[in-house]
N, C-alpha and C positions, 0 to 999 in steps of 0.2 A: 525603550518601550515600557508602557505601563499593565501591569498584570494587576489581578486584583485575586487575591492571595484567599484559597479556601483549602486548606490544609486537607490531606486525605491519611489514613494510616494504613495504607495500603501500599507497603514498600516494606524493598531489603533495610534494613537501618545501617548495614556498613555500604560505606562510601565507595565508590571509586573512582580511578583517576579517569581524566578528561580524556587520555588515549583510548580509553576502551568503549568512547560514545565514538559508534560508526556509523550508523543508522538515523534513518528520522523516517519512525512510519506511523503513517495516516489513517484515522478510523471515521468511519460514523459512530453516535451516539446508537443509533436504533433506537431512539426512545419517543414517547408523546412529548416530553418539554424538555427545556435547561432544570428546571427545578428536579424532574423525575430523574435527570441524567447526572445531576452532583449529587442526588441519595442517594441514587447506587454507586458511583465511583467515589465516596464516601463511607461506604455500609460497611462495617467489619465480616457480616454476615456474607456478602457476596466477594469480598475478598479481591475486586478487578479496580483497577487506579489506571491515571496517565499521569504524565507531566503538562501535560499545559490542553486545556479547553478553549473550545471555540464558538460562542452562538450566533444567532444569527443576525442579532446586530453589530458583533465585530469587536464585545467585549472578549479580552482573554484571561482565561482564570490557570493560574499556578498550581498545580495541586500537591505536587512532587518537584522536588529541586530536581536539577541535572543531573548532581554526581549522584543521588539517591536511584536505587532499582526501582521503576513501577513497575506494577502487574497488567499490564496491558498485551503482549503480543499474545502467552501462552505457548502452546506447542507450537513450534514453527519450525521452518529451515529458508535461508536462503545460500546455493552456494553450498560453500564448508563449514558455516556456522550452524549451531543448531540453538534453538530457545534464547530468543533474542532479545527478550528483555533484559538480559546484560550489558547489551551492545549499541542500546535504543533508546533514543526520544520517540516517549508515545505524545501524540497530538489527537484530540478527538474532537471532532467537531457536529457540533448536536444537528441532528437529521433526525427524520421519523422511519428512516430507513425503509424495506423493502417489504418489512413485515407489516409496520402501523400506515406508510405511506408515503414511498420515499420521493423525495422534496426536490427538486434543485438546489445546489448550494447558494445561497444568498453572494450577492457581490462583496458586500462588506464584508462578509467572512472569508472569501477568499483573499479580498485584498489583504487582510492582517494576518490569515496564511503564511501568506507570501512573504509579509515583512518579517515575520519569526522565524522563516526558515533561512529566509537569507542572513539571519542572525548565526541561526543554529549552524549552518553549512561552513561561516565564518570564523565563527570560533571555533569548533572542533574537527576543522576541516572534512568536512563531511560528500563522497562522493555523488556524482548523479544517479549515480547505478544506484547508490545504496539511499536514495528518498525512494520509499516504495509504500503501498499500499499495505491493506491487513490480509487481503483478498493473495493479494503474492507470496506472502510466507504461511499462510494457513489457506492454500485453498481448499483443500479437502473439507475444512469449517467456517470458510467466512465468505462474504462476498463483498465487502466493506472496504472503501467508501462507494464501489461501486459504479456507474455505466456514465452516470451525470457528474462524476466528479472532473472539472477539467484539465486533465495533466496534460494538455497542449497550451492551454496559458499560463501552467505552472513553469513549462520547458522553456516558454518566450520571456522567459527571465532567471531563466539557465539555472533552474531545477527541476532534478528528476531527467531519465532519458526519453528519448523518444526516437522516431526513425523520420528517414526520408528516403521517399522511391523514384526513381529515376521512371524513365518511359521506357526503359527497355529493360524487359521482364528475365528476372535468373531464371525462369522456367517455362516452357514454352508452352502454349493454350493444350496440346495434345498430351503434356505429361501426365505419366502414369499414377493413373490417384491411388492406386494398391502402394506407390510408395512415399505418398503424404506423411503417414502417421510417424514410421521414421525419422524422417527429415525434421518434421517438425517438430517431434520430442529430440532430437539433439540439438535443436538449435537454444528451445527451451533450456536443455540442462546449462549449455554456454551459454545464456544471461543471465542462468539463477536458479531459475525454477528448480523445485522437487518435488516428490510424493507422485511419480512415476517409475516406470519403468522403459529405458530409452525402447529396447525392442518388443518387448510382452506388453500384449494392451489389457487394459484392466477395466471395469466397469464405472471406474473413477476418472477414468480419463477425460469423461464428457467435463470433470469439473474442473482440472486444470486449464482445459481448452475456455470453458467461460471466463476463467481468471483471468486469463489472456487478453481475452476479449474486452473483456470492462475495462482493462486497463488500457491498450492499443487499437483495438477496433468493434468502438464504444454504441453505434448503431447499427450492428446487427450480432446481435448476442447468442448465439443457438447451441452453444457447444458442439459445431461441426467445423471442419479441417480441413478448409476451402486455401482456392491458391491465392488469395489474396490474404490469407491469414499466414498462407506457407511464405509469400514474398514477405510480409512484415518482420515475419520472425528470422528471417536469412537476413534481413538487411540492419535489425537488432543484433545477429549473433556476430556478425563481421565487426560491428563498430563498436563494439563492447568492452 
């Protein structure tokens, strides 16, 4: 593949070995342009880098070698890892995000997505569980790439996970919704998620539930804890 090489100095400067890349997670830009979006993942002043950019003609730009740490996830969790930038290929791909006006991704930017990751997944043997969004290790702070990003056509070329439901339902139309929020934060913890509480609800949980959402059930976003949210996440936590 061809990169086109814009150096960022926004990185650990010691290396590390190829084992310790597990992850490949997905951001938007949030920004107005590609130009606005390598000044800041550039700026020594803002201090945030990826490894590899993506605009929306399907140029990709290198900014961070592999073995090198960028600064892209910040405070995270997924699982038993904590602050994954150790662990991580960051990929950003310039959007105007939710804040200036968030876009659809361009086809050609996903196509070349696609062909980076199935690089990336390749050499560093990299799991489907673990291509995740930024919105999945930081929900409490992110919501990126967010609701238009398509991880059903990322999954129909076997990255990233995704579910499938049969027609008969683990829960019946009458089940009791006083025992949703359970159910479905344990199923959450068994794919990953954190930054709950499996039994105590917290005033944050509306924003796990949207993480959720944007990632697996991408048209109707409300941060509520419907059974259709509850069958998704049961048939994630089995196949996991």
């Amino acid at each position: 593949m061809n990169y086109i090489s814009i150096k960022s100095p926004n990185y650990s400067k010691k290396a590390r070995n190829r084992e310790k890349i597990k992850f490949i997670i997905i951001h938007y830009t949030g920004m107005q342009s590609v130009r606005a979006s390598i000044k800041r993942l550039t700026s020594r002043k803002h201090k945030v880098s990826c490894h590899y950019l993506i605009d929306r003609a399907g140029k990709i730009f290198q900014m961070v070698e592999d073995n090198k740490i960028a600064w892209h996830a910040g405070k995270s969790k997924w699982g038993k890892l904590r602050n994954l930038n150790a662990n991580s290929i960051g990929i950003e791909l310039v959007n105007k995000g939710h804040q200036f006006g968030y876009q659809k991704f361009s086809k050609k930017q996903i196509k070349m997505l696609i062909k980076l990751c199935i690089k990336l997944k390749r050499k560093y043997k990299i799991k489907d569980s673990f291509v995740l969004g930024h919105s999945d290790i930081a929900p409490l702070r992110k919501s990126d790439p967010g609701e238009k990003f398509p991880w059903l056509e990322l999954k129909k070329r076997k990255i990233g996970k995704w579910y499938s439901l049969s027609k008969k339902r683990s829960f019946p139309k009458s089940f009791n919704v006083k025992n949703f929020r359970n159910i479905f934060f344990k199923n959450l913890y068994k794919i990953g998620y954190r930054y709950f509480d499996k039994k105590k609800s917290f005033k944050t949980d509306n924003l796990i539930v949207r993480s959720f959402q944007r990632r697996f059930r991408q048209r109707k976003v409300n941060g509520k804890i419907d059974l259709e949210c509850l069958e998704i996440s049961n048939n994630l936590a089995k196949n996991n």
